[in-house]
N, C-alpha and C positions, 0 to 999 in steps of 0.2 A: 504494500500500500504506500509505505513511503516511496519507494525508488518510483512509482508511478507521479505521486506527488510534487518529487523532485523533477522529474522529464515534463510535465505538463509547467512549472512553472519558468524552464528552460526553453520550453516551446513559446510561451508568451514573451519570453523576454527576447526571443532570435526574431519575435515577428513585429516586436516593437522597433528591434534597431534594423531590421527590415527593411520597413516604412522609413527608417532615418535615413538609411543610403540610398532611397530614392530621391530623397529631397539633394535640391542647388543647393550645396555649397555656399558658407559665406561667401562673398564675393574676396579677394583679396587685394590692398590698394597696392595698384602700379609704384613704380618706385617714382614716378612723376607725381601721383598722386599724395605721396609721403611728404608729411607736412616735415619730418627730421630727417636723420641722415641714411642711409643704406648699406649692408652688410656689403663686402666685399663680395659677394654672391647676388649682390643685386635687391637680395628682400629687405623693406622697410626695418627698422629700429625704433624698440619703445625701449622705455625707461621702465621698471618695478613703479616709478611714478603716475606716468603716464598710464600703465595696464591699472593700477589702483585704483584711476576714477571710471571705469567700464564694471562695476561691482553693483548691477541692479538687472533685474529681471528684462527691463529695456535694450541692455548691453552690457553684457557678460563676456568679458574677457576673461582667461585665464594662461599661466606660464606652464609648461610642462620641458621642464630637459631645456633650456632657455629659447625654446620657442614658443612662439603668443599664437593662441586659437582664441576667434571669435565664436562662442559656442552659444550666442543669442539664441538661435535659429533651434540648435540642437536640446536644448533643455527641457522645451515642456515634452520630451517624447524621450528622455532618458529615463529609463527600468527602471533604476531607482528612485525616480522622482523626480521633478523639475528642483525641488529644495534641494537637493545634495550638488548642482550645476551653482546655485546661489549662493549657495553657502561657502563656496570655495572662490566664488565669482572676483577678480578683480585681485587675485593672492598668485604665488609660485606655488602653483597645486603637483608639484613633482612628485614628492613623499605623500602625497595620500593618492593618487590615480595611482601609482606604481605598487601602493601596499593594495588596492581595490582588485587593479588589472593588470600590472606587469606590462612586461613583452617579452617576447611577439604576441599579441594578442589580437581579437575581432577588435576591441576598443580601440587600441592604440594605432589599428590599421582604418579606423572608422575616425578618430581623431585627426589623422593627418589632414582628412577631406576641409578641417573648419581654420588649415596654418593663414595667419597673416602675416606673420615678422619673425625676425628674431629679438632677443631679450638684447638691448644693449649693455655692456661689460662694463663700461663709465657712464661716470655720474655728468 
C-alpha cells in the first residue's frame, strides 16, 4: 500500500513539472539589454544585491552555483508549493536546492530552462 502510495505521489509530481517544461522559459536579457556589466561568456551580471530585491511572488529571483534563475514563471507549479520558490526567492539558494535535489537531477536539468546571468564575484 505504501510503495503504491509513494508511485502515485511520484506520478503527480513528474506531471506537475511536466506541465512546467512545456511552459516559455523566462525570457533571458541580451547582454544589450543588461542594465550592468557581462560575464566574459557574454551573460548579464547581478550582484547578491541586485538578485535580493527580485524576492516576491511578482519576481522571484534566485542564485544556485553562482548563476541567477528567474523562476517567477516556474513557482506557482513547483511540487512543493509555490511557498518553498518564495521562501528562498531573492537569496543564494545553492545549499538548500542541492540538499532538496542535487545533481544530475530532472530539477536541476528543468532549472537550467529559467538561467538569466551569472552571480557577479565583486562588489
Amino acid at each position: 500500500m505504501r510503495t503504491c502510495l509513494l508511485l502515485l505521489v511520484a506520478l503527480c509530481a513528474l506531471g506537475v513539472q511536466g506541465r512546467a517544461l512545456t511552459q516559455a522559459p523566462a525570457p533571458a536579457p541580451s547582454p544589450a539589454e543588461a542594465e550592468g556589466p557581462v560575464s566574459s561568456s557574454g551573460a548579464p551580471l547581478f550582484t547578491l544585491a541586485e538578485v535580493a530585491t527580485h524576492n516576491s511572488p511578482d519576481s522571484a529571483w534566485i542564485v544556485v552555483e553562482n548563476n541567477v534563475y528567474d523562476v517567477t514563471e516556474f513557482a506557482p507549479t513547483h511540487p512543493g508549493g509555490a511557498g518553498r520558490i518564495y521562501s528562498i526567492a531573492g537569496t543564494d539558494a545553492t545549499q538548500k536546492f542541492m540538499r532538496q535535489h542535487g545533481k544530475p537531477s530532472m530539477q536541476w536539468d528543468l532549472l537550467q530552462n529559467y538561467i538569466i546571468g551569472e552571480l557577479s564575484t565583486t562588489s
